[in-house]
Backbone of each chain as ProteinMPNN parsed JSONL, in Angstrom:
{"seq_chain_A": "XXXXXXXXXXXXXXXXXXXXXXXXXXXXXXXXXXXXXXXXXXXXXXXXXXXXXXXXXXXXXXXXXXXXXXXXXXXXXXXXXXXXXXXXXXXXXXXXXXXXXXXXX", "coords_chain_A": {"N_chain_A": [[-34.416, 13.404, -11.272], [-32.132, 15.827, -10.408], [-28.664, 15.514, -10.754], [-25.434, 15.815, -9.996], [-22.688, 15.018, -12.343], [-19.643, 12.822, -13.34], [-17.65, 13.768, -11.408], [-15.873, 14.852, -8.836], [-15.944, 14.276, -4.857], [-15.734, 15.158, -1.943], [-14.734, 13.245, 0.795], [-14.684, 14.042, 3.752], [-16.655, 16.058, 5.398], [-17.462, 19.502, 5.296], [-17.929, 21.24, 8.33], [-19.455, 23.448, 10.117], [-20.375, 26.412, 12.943], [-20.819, 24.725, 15.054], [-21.907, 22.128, 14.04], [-24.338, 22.873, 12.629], [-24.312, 23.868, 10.563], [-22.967, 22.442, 7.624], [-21.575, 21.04, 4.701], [-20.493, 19.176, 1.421], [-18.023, 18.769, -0.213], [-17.633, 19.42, -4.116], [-15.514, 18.456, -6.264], [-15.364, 19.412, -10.298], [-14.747, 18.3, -13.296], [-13.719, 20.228, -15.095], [-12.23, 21.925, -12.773], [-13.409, 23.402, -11.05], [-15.372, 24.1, -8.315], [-18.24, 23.055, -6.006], [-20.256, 23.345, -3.43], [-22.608, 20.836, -1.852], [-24.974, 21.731, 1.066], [-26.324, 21.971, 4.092], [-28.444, 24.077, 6.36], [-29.433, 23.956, 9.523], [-31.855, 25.354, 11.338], [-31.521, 28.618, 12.599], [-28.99, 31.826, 13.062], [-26.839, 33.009, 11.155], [-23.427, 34.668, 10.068], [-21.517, 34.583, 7.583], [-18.37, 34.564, 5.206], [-17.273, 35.379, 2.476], [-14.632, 34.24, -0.203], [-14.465, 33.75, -2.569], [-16.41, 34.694, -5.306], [-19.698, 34.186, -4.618], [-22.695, 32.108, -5.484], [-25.666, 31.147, -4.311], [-27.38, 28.784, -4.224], [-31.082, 28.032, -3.278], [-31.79, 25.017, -2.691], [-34.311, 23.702, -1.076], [-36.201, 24.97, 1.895], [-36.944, 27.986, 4.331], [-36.084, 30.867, 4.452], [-33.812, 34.257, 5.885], [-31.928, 36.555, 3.763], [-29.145, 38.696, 4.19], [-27.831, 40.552, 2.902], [-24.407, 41.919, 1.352], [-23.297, 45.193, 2.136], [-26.564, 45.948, 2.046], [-29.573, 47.095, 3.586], [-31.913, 45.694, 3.617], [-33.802, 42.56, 4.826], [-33.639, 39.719, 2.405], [-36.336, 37.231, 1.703], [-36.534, 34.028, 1.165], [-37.989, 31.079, 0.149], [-38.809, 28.068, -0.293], [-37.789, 27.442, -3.102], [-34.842, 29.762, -4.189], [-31.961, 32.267, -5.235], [-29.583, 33.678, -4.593], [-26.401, 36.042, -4.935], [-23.403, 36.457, -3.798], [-21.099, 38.86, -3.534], [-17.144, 38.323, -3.64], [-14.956, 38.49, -1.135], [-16.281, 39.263, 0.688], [-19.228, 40.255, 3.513], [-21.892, 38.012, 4.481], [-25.172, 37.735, 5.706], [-27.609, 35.337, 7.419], [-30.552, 34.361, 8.14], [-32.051, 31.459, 9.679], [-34.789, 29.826, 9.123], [-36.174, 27.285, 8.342], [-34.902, 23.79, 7.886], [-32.675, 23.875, 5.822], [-31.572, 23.407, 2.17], [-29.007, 23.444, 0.229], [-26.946, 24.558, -2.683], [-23.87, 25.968, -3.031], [-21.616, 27.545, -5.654], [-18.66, 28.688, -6.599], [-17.346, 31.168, -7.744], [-14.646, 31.991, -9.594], [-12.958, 35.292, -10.513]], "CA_chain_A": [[-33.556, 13.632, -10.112], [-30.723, 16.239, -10.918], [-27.46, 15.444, -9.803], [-23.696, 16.4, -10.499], [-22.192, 13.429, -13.168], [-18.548, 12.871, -13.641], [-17.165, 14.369, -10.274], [-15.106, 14.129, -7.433], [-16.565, 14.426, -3.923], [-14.612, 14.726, -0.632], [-15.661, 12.445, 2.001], [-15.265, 14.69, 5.212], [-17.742, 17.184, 5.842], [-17.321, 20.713, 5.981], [-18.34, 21.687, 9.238], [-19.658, 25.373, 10.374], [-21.467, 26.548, 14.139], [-21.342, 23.234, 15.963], [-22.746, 21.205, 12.747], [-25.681, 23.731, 12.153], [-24.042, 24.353, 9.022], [-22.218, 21.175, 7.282], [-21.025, 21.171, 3.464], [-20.016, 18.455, 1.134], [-17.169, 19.693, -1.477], [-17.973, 18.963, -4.994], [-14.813, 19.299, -7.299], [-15.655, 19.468, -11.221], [-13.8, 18.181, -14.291], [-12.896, 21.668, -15.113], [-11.744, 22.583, -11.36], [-14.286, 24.537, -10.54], [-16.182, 23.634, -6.723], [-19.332, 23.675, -5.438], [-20.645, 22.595, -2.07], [-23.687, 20.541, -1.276], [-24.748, 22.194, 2.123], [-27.588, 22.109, 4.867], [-28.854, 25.043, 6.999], [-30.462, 23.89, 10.515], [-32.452, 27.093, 11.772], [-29.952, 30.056, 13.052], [-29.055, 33.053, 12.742], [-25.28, 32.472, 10.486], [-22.521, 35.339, 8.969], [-21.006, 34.112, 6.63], [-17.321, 35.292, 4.948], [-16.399, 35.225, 1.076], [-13.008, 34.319, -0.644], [-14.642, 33.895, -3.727], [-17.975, 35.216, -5.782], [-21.012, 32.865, -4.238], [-23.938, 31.737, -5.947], [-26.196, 30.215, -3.284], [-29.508, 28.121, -4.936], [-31.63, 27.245, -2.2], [-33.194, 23.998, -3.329], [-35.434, 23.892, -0.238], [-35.968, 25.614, 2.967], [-37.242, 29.19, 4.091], [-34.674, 31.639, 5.256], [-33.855, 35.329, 4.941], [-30.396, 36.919, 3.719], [-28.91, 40.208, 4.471], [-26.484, 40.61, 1.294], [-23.633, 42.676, 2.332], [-24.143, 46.731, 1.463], [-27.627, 46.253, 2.395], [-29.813, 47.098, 5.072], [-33.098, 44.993, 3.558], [-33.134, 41.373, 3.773], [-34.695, 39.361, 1.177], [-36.754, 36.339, 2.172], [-36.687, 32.99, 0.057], [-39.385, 30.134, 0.896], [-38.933, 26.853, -1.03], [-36.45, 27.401, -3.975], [-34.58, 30.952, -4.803], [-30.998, 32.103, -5.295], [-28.279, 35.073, -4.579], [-25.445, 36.008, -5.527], [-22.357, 37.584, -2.886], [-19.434, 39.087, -4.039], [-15.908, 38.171, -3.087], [-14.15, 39.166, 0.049], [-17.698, 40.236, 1.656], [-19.956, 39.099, 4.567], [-22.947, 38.328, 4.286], [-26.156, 37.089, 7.453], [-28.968, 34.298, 7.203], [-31.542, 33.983, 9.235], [-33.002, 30.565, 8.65], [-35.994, 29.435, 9.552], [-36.231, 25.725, 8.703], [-33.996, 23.153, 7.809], [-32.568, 24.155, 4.107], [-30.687, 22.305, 1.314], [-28.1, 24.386, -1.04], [-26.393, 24.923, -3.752], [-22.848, 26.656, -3.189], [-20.973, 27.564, -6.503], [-17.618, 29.493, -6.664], [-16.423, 31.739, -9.306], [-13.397, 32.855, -10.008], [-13.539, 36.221, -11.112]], "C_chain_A": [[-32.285, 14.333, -10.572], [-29.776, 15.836, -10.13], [-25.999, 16.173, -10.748], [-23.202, 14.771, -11.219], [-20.68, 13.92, -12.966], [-17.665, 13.692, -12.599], [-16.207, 14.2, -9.365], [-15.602, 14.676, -5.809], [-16.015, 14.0, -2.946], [-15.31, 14.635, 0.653], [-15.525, 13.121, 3.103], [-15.988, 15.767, 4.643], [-17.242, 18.24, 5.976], [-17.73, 21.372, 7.263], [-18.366, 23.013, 10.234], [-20.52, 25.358, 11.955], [-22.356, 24.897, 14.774], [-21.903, 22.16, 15.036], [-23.722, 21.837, 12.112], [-25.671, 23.877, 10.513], [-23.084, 23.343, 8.363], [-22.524, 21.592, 5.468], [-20.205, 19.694, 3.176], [-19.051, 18.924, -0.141], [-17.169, 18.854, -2.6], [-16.876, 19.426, -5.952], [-15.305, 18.599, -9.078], [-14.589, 19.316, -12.305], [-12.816, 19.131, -14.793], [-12.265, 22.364, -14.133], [-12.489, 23.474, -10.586], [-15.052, 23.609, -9.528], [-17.298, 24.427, -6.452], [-19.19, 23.078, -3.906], [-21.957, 22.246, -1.948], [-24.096, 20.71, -0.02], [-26.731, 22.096, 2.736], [-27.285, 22.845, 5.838], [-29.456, 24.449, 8.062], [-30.482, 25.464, 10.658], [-31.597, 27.698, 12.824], [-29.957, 30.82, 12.716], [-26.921, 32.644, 12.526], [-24.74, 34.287, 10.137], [-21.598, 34.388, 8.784], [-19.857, 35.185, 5.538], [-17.191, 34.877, 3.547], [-15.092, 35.489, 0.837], [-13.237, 34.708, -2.015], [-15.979, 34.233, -4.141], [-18.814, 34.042, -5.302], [-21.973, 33.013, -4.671], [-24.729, 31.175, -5.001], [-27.452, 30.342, -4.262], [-29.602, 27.544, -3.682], [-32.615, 26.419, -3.046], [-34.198, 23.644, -2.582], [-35.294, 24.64, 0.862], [-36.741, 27.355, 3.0], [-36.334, 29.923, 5.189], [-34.488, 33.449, 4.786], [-32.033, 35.75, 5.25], [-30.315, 38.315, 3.516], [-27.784, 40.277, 3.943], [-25.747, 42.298, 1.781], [-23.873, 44.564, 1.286], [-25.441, 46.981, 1.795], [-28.193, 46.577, 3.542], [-31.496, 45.926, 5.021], [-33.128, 43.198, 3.655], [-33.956, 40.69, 2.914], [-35.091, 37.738, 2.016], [-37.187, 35.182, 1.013], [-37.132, 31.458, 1.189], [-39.467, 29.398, -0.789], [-37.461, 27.217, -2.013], [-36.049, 28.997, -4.205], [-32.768, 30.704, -4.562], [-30.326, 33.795, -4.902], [-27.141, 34.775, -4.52], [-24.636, 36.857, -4.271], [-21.004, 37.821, -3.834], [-18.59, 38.69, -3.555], [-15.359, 38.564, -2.226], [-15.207, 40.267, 0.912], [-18.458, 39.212, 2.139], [-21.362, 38.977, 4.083], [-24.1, 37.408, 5.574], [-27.182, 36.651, 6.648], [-29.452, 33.727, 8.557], [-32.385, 32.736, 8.993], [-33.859, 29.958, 9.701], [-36.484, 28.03, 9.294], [-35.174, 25.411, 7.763], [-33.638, 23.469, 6.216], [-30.985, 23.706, 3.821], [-30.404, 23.51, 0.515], [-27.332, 23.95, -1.453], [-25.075, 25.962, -3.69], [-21.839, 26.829, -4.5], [-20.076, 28.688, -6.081], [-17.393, 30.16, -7.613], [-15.654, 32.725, -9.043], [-13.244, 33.9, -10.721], [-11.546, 37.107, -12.247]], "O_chain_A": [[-31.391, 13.656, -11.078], [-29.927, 15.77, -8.91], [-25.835, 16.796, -11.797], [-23.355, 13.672, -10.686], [-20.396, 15.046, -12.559], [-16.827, 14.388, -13.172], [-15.759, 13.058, -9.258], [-15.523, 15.904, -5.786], [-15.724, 12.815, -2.782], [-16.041, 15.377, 1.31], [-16.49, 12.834, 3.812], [-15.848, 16.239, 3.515], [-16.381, 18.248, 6.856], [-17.911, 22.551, 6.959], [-17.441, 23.43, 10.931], [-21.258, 24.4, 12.184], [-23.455, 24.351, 14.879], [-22.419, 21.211, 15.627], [-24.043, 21.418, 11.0], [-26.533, 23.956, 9.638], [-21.98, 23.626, 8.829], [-23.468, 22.275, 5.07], [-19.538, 19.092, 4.017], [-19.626, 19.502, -1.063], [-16.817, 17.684, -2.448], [-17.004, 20.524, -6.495], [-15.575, 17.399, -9.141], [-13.618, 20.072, -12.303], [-11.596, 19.018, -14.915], [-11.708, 23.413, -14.455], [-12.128, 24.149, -9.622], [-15.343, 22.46, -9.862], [-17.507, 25.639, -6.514], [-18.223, 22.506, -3.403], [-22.721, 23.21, -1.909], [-23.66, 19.734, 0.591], [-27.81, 22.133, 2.144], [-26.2, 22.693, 6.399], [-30.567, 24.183, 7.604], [-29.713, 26.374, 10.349], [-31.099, 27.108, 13.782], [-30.839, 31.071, 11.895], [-26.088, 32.235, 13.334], [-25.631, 35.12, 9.973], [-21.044, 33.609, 9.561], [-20.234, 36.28, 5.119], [-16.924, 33.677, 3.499], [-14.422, 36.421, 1.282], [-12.625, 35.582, -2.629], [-16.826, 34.06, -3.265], [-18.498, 32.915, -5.685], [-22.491, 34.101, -4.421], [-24.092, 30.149, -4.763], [-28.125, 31.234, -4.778], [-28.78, 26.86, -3.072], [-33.611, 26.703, -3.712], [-35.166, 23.208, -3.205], [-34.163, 25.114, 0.971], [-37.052, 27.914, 1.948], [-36.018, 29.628, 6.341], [-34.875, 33.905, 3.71], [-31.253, 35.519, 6.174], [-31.105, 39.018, 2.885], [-26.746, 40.05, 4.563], [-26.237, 43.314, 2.273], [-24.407, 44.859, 0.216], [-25.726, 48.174, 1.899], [-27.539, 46.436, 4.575], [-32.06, 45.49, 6.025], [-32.598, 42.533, 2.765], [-35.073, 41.162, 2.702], [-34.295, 37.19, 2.778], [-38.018, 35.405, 0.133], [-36.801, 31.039, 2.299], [-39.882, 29.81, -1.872], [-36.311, 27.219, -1.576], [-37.057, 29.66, -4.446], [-32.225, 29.718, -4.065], [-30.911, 34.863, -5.083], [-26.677, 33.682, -4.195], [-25.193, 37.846, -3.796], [-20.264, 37.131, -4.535], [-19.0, 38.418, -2.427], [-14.983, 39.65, -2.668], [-15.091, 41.367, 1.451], [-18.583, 38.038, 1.79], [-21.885, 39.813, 3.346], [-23.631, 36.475, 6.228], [-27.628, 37.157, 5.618], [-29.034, 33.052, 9.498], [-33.34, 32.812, 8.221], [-33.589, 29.69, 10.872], [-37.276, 27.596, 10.13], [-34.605, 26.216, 7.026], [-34.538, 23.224, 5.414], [-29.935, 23.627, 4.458], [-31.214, 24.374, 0.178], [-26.772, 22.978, -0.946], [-25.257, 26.939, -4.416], [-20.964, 25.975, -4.357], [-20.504, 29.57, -5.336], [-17.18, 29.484, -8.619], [-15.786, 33.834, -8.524], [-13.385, 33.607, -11.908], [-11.642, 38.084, -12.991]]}, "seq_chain_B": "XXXXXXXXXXXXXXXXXXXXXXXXXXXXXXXXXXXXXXXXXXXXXXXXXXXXXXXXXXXXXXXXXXXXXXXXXXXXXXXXXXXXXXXXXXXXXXXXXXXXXXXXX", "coords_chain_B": {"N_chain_B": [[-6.435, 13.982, 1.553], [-8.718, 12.194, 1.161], [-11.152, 11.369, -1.171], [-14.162, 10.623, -3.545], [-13.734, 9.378, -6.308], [-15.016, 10.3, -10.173], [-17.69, 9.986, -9.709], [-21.124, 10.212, -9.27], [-23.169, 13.052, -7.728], [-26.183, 12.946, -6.419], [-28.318, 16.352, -6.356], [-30.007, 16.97, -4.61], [-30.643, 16.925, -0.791], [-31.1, 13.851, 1.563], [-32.88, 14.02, 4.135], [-34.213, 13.34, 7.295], [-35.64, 13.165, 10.585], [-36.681, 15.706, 10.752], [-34.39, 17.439, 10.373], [-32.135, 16.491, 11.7], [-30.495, 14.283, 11.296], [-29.102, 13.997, 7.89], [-28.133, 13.592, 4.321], [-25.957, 13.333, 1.732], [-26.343, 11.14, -1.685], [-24.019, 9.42, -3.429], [-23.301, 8.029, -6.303], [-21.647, 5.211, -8.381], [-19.721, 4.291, -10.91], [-19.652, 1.623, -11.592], [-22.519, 1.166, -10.316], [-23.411, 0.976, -7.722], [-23.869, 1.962, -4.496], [-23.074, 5.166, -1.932], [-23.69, 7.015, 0.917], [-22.833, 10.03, 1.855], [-22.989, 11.291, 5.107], [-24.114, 13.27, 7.943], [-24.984, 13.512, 11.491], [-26.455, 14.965, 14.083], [-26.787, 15.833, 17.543], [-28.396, 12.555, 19.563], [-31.263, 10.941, 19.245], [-32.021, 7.936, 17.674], [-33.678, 6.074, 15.639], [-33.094, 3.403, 12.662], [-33.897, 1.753, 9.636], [-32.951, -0.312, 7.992], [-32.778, -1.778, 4.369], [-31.398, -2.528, 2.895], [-27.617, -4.065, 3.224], [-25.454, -2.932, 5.453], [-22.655, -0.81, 5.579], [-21.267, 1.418, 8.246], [-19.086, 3.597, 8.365], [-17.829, 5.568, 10.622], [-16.553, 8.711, 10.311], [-15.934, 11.202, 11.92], [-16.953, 11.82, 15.122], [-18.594, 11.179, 18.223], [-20.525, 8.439, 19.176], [-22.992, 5.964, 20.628], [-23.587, 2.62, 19.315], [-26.61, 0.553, 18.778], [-26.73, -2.713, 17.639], [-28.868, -4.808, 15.967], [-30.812, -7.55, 17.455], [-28.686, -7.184, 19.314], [-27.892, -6.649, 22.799], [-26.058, -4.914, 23.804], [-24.48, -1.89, 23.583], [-21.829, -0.128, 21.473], [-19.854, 1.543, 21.729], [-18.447, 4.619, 20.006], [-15.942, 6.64, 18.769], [-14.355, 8.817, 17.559], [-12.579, 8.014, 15.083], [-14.403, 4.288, 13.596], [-16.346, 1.597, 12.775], [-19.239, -0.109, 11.501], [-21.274, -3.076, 10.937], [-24.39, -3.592, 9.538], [-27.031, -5.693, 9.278], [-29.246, -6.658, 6.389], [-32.477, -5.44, 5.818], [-33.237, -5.034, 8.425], [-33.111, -3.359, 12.296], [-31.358, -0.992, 13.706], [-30.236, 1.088, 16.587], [-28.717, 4.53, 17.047], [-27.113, 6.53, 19.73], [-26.446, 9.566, 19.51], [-23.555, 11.303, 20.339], [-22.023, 13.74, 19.892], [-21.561, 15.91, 16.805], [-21.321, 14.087, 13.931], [-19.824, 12.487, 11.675], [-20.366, 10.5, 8.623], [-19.574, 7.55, 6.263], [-22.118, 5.75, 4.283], [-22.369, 2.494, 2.55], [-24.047, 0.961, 0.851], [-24.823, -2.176, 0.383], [-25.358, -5.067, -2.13], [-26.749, -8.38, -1.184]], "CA_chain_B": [[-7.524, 14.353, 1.298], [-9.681, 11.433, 1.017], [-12.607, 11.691, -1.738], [-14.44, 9.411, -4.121], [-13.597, 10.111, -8.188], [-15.821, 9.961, -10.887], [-18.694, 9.86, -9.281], [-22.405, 11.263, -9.121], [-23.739, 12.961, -6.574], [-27.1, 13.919, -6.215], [-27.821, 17.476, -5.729], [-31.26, 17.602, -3.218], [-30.039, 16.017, 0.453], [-31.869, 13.456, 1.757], [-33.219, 14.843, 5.163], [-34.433, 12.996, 8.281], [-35.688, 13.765, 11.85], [-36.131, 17.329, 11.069], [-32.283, 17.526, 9.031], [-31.119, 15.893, 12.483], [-29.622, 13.22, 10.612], [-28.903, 14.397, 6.827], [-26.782, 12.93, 3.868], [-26.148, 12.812, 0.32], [-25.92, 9.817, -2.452], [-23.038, 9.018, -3.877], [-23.624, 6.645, -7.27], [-20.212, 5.083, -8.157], [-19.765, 3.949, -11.888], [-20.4, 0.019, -10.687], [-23.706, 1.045, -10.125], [-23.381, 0.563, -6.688], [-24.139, 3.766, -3.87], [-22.763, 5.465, -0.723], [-24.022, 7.932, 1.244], [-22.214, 10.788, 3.094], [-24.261, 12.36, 5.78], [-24.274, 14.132, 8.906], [-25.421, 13.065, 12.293], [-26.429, 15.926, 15.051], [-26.684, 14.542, 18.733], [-29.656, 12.72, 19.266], [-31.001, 9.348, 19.414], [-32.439, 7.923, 16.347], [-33.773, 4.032, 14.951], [-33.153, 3.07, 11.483], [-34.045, 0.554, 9.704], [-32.336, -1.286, 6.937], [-33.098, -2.376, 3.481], [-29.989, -3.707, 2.223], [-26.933, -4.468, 4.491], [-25.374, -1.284, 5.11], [-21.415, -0.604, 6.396], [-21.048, 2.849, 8.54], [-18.122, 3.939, 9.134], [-17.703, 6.822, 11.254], [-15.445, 9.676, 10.051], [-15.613, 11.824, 13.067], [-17.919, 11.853, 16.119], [-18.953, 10.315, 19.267], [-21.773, 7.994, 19.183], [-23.31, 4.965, 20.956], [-24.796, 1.898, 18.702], [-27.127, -0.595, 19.242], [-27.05, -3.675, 16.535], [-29.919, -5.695, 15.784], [-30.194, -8.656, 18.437], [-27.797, -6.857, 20.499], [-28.497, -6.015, 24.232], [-25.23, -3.688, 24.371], [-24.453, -0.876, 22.962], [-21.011, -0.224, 21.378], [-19.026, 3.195, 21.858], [-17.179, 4.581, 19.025], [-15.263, 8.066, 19.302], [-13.308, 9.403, 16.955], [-13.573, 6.762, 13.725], [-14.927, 3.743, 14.103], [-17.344, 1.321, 11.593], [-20.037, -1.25, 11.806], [-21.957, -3.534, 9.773], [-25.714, -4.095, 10.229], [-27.683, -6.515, 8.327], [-30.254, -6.026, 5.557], [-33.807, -5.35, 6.695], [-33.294, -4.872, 10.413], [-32.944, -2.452, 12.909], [-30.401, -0.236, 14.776], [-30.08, 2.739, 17.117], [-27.925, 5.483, 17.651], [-27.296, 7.479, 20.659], [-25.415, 10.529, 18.444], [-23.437, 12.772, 21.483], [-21.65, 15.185, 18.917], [-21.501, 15.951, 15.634], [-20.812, 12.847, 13.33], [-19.477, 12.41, 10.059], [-20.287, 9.106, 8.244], [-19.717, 7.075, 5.083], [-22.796, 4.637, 4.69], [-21.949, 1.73, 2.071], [-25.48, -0.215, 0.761], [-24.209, -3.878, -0.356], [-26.706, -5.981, -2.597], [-26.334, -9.434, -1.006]], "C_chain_B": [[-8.453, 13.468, 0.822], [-10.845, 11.973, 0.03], [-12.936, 10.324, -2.818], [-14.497, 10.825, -5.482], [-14.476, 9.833, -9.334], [-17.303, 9.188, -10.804], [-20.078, 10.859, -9.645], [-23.18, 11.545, -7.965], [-25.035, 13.891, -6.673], [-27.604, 14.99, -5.316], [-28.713, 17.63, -4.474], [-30.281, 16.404, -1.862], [-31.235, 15.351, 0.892], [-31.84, 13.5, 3.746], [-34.52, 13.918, 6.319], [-34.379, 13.388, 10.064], [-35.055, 14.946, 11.709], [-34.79, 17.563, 10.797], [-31.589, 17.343, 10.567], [-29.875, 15.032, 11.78], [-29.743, 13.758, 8.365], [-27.743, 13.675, 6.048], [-26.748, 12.915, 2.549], [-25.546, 11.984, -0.516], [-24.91, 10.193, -3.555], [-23.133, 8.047, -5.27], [-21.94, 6.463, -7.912], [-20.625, 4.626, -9.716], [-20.31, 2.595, -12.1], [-21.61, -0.099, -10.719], [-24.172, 1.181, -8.002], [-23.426, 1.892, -5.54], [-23.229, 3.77, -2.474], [-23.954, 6.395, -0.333], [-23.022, 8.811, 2.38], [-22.961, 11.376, 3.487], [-23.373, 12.464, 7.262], [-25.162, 13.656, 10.228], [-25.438, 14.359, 13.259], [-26.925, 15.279, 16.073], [-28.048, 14.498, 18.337], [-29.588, 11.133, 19.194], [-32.151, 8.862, 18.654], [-32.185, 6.043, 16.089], [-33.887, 4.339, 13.981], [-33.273, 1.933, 11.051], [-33.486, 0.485, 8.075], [-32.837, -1.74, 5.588], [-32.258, -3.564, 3.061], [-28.851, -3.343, 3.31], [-25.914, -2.887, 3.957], [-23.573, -1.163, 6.254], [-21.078, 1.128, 7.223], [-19.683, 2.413, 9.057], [-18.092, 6.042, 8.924], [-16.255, 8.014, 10.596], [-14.646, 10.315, 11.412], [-16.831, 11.931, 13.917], [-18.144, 11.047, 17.614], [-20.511, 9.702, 19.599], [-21.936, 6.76, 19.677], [-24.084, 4.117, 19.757], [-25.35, 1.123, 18.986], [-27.615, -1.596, 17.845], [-28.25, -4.104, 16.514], [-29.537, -7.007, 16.613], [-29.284, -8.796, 19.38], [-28.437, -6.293, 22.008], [-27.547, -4.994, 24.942], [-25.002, -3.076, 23.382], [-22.623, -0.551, 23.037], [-20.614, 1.365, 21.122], [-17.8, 3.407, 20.496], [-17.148, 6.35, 19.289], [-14.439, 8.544, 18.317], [-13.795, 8.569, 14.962], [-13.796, 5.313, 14.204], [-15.64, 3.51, 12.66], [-18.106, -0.032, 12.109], [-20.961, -1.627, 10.551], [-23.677, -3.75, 10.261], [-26.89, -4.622, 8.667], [-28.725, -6.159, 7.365], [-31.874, -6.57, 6.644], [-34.128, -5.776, 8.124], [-33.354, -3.218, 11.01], [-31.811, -2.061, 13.956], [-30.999, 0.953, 15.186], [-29.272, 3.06, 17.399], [-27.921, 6.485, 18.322], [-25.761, 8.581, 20.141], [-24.806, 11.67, 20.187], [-22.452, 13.832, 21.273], [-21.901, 14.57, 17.938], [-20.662, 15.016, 14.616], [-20.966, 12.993, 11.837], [-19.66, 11.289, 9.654], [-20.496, 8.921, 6.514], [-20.495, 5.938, 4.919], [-22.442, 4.112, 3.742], [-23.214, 0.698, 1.794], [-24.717, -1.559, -0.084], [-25.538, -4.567, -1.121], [-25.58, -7.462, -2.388], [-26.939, -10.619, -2.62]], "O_chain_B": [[-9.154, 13.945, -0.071], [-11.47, 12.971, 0.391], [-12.238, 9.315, -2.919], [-14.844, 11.993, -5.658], [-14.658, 8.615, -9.332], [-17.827, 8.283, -11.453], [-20.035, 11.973, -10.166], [-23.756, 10.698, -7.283], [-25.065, 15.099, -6.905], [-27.545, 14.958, -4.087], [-28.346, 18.249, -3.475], [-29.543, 15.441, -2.075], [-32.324, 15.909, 0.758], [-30.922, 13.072, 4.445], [-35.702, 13.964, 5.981], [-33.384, 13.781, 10.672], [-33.946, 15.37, 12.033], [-34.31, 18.221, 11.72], [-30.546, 17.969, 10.756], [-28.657, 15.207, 11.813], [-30.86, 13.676, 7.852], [-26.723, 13.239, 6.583], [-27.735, 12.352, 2.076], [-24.328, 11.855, -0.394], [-25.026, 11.102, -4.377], [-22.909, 6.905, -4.871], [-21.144, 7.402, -7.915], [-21.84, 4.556, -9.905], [-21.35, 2.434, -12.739], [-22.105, -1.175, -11.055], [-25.221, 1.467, -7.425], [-22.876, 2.908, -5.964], [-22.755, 2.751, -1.97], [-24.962, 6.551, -1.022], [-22.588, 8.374, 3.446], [-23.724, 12.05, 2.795], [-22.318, 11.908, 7.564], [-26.303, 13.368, 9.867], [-24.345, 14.926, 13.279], [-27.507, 14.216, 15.857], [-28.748, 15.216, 17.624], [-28.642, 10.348, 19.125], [-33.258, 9.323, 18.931], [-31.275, 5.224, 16.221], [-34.564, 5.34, 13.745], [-32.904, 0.977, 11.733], [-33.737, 1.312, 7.199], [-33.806, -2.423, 5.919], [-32.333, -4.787, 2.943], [-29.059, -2.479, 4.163], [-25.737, -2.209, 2.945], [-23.516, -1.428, 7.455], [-20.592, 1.971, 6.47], [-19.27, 1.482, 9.749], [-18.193, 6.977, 8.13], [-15.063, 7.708, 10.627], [-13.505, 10.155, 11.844], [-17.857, 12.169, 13.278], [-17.424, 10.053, 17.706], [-21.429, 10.326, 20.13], [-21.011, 6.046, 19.288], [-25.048, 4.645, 19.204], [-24.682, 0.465, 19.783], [-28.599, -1.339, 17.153], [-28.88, -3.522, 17.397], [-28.418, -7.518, 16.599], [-28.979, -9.769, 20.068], [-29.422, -5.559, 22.093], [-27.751, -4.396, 25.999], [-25.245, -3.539, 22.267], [-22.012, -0.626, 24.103], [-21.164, 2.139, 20.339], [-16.813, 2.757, 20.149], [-18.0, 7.075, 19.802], [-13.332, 8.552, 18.856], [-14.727, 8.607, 14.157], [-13.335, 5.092, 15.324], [-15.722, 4.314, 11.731], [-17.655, -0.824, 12.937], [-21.301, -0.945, 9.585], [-23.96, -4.073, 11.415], [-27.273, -4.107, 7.617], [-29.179, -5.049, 7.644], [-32.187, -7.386, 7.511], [-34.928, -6.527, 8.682], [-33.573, -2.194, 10.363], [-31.468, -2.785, 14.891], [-31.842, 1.658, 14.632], [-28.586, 2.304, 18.086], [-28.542, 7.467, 17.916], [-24.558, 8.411, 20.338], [-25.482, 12.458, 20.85], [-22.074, 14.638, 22.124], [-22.269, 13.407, 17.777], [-19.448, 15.179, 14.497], [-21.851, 13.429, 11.1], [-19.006, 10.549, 10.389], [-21.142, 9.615, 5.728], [-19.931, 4.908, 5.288], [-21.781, 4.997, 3.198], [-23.333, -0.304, 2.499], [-24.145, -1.511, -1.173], [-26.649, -4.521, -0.593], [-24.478, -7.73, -2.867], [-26.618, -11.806, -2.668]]}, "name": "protein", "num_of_chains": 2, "seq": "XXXXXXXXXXXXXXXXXXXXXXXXXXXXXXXXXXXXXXXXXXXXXXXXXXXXXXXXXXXXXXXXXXXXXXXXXXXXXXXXXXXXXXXXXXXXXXXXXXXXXXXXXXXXXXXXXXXXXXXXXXXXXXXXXXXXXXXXXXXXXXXXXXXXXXXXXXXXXXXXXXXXXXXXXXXXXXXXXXXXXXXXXXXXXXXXXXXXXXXXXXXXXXXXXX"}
C-alpha cells in the first residue's frame, strides 16, 4: 500500500466545480506540496501557478495539454506533465484518483 | 489552518457509491487512523466496524443514528458519534467535508 510517511495534511478539502473536483493538500518535510485529488466525470480547465505533475492512479480520462490541439487519453494509471502559468482541459470519463505534485522551477 | 502533523497518508482514495462519497486515511504515529473524505449530495447507509466520530467540516446534511427514529440536521459544522458495528444514514444536500475518527473500544 504506498502512502506519503512523515507529513503534514490539511484537514479542509480543496474544493473545485461544485465538489466534482476536491483535493487534499499534502505538505512535505522539505516544503514541497502535493495534492491527493478525485475527478467525478466532467469536462474541467484547469489553471497553473506552478509546473504540475498529474499521476493518475485510477480512472479513464482525456487531457488537452495546453499548446496542443490532440488530446491524449489515459485508462487506469498514466501521468503528464503542465507547465507553469498555463491551462490545461480534462475530459473525464469515470471517477479518477490523482496524484498532484508541484515544482518549483 | 488546521492540519494533522507527522502523519501518513495513503496515496490511492478509498472510493464509494460511484466516488459519491470518497476519502483518504490518515495513520497518526499512535497507530491509531482518521479519515478525511468528501460527501456529494445523496443519501447513503453505512455501516460501522469500530465506533466512529464524524465531524462535519463544511456541508449540509441530515443523519439518522442507529435506533434513532429522527433524523438530526447539521449545517455548517457539526459532529456525531455512532457506535461500533451498526448502522447510519445520511441524507448529504451539498457538498460535505468530514473528519471520520475510528476508536478501538
Amino acid at each position: 500500500m504506498s502512502s506519503f510517511e512523515n507529513v503534514t495534511v490539511v484537514t479542509k478539502a480543496n474544493v473545485y466545480f461544485d465538489g466534482k473536483v476536491t483535493s487534499r493538500t499534502v505538505i512535505f518535510t522539505d516544503g514541497t506540496k502535493k495534492t491527493l485529488g478525485i475527478l467525478m466525470p466532467g469536462e474541467y480547465e484547469f489553471g497553473t501557478d506552478l509546473k504540475e505533475i498529474m499521476e493518475i492512479q485510477s480512472g479513464e480520462l482525456n487531457v488537452l495539454l495546453p499548446g496542443s490541439s490532440e488530446w491524449i487519453s489515459i485508462s487506469g494509471e498514466g501521468e503528464f506533465t503542465v507547465p507553469a502559468n498555463s491551462k490545461f482541459k480534462l475530459d473525464v470519463k469515470t471517477v479518477s484518483d490523482y496524484i498532484c505534485s508541484y515544482i518549483s522551477e
